[in-house]
N, C-alpha and C positions, 0 to 999 in steps of 0.2 A: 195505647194500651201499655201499662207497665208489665214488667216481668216479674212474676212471682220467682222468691227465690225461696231455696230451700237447701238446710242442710244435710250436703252428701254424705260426709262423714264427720266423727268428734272424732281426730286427732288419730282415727285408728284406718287401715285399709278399707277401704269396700268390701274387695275379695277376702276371702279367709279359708288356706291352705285346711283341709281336714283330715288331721293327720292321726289316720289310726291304720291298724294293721292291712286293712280292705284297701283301702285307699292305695295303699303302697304296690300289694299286687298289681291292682287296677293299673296304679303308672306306670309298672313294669311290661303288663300287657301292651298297654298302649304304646309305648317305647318299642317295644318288640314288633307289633304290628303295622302302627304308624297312619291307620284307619282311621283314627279317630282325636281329637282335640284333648289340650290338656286341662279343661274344665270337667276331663273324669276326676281329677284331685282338686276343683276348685267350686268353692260356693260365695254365696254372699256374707257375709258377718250376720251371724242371728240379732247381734242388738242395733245392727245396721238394717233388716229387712224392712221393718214401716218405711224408714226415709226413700228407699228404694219402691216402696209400694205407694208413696204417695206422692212421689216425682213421675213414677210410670203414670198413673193415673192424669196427673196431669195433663201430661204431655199424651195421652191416647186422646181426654177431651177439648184439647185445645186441638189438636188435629184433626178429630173429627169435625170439628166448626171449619176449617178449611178447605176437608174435603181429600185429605191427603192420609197417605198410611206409611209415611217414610219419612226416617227421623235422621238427622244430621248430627251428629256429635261434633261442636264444635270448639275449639279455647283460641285464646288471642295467642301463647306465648309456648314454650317446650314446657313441662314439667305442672303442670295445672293438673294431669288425673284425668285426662279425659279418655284414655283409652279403657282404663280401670272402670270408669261411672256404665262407659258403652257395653264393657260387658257384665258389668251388674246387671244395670235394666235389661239387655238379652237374657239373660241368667233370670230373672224374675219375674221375666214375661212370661217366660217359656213355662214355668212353675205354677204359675196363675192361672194360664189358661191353658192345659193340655189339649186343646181342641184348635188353637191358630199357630198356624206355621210359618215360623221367625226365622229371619236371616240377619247374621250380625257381619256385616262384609268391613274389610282393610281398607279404605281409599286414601287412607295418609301414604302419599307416594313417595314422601321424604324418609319417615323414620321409620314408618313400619311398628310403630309400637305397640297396637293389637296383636300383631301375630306374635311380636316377640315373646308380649307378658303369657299369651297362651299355649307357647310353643312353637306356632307353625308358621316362623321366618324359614325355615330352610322348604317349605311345600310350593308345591305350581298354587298360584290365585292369581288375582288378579292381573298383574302384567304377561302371565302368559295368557290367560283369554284374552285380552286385548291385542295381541301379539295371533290370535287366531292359530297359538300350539297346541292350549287346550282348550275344548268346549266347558261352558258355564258348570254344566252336572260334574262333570270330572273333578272342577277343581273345588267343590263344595266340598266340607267337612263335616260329618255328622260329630254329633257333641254326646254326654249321658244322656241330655232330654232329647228324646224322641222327634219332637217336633221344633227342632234348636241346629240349624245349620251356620257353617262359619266359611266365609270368603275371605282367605288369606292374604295377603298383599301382591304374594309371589315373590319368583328371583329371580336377576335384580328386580326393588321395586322401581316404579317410572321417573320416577325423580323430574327433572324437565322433562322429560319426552311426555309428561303428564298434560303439553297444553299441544300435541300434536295430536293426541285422542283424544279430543273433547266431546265429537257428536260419537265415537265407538263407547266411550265413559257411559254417554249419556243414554245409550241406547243398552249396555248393561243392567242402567239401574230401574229404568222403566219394564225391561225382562223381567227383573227379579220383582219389581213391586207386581207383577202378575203372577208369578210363580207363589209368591207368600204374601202371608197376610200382614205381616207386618216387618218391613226392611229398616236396620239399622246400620248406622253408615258413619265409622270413626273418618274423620275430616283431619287436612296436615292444620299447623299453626295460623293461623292468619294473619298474625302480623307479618312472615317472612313470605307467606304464600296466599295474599289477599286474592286472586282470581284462581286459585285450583278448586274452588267450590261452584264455579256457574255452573258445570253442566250438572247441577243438581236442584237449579233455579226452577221453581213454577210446580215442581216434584214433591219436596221434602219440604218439613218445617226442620226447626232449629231449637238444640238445648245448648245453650252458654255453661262450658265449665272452667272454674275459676278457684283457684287456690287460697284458699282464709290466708290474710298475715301479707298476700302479695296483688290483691286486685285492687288496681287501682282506677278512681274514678273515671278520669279520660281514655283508658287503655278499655276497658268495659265499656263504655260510652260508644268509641268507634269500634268494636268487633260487633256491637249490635247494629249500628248503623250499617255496617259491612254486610251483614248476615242481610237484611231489609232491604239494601241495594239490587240482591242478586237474587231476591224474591226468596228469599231463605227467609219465612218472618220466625224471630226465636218467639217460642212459645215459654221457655222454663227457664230459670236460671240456677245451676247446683253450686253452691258453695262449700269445695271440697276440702276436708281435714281441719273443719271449721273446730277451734277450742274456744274461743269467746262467742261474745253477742254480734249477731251480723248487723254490720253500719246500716246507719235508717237510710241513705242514699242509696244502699243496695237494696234493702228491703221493700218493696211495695206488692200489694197485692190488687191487681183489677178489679 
């Protein structure tokens, strides 16, 4: 099966700060309270929402042929955009259907770059549930959308200690694919961190995010082969901050 690929972005953010008077209170509030994510000031790009409604899409009916409801946000390298793509699609899911309840959770245990871009590096998430200081509920984040929760990486995140919880990882993320309808799951690098994604093997499918201008064939080639190994099969492939034509070696559609 090839990977359909499809462009993330033209050259512009995903995300897009909404910056008017409302907005400003709101991140005051939330600043002040600390209750809640910084996705009250952030949406998706309006000229960006189809690419984002037809990658979800995707990746809802390619998982439903598997039989699975939980997505892996994957990239081979640092700087690809794949934390930005994961909360797009959270962000668009959540919009689309106000009726299934999304969880967009940290598991990059290196960089943390979820929480960072939405604020909530400095919150309990994930390494302290894993750490059994706080319970799963506690460390969820409710978002603007109502039915849009966010699992933060925590502090510190696990860094190596990330391959001494493998079966506690794994038994988090089968909780949460009970809890909600549909679990979103930002994954670390793979090329520096090829096994910090098994315990999400047999679980989750997989979306490849790749950077226009720097994916290169063999480095794409093995992060899928990688993802297929560990029963991650990718279903999508996003070609992020794409300003030309995407190469016909990336391009195929099944």
């Amino acid at each position: 099966m090839g990977l359909f690929a499809t462009a993330a972005s033209k050259s512009k953010p995903f995300l897009a700060a909404r910056a008017n008077e409302r907005c400003g209170a709101e991140a005051r509030a939330q600043t002040e309270t600390a209750d809640r994510s910084d996705f009250a000031c952030w949406s998706v790009a309006a000229e960006l929402e189809s690419a984002a409604d037809l990658l979800w899409a995707r990746v809802r009916e390619q998982a439903a042929r598997c039989g699975r409801r939980c997505l892996l946000v994957a990239h081979w390298g640092p700087g690809e955009g794949a934390s930005t793509v994961a909360a797009a699609l959270a962000a668009r899911a959540a919009e689309l259907n106000g009726m299934a309840r999304i969880c967009l959770a940290d598991f990059d245990f290196f960089g943390a770059g979820l929480s960072k871009l939405i604020g909530l590096n400095s919150r309990p998430g994930l390494a302290d549930v894993v750490a059994d200081s706080v319970p799963p509920d506690a460390a969820l984040v409710p978002t603007r959308w109502h039915n849009l929760h966010v699992l933060p990486a925590g502090q510190p995140p696990l860094g190596q200690k990330a391959a001494c919880h493998f079966q506690r990882c794994r038994q988090l993320v089968e909780q949460l694919s009970l809890d909600f309808d549909w679990l979103l799951l930002d994954g670390p690098a793979l090329r520096d961190h090829q096994n910090c994604s098994l315990w999400a093997g047999e679980l989750a499918v997989s979306l490849l995010v790749v950077r226009a201008g720097e994916a290169r064939k063999q480095a794409v080639a093995k992060a899928a082969r990688i993802l297929r190994l560990m029963d991650l099969p990718p279903v999508a492939l996003a070609l992020n901050r794409r300003r030309y034509y995407i190469p016909q070696w990336l391009y195929k559609r099944t």
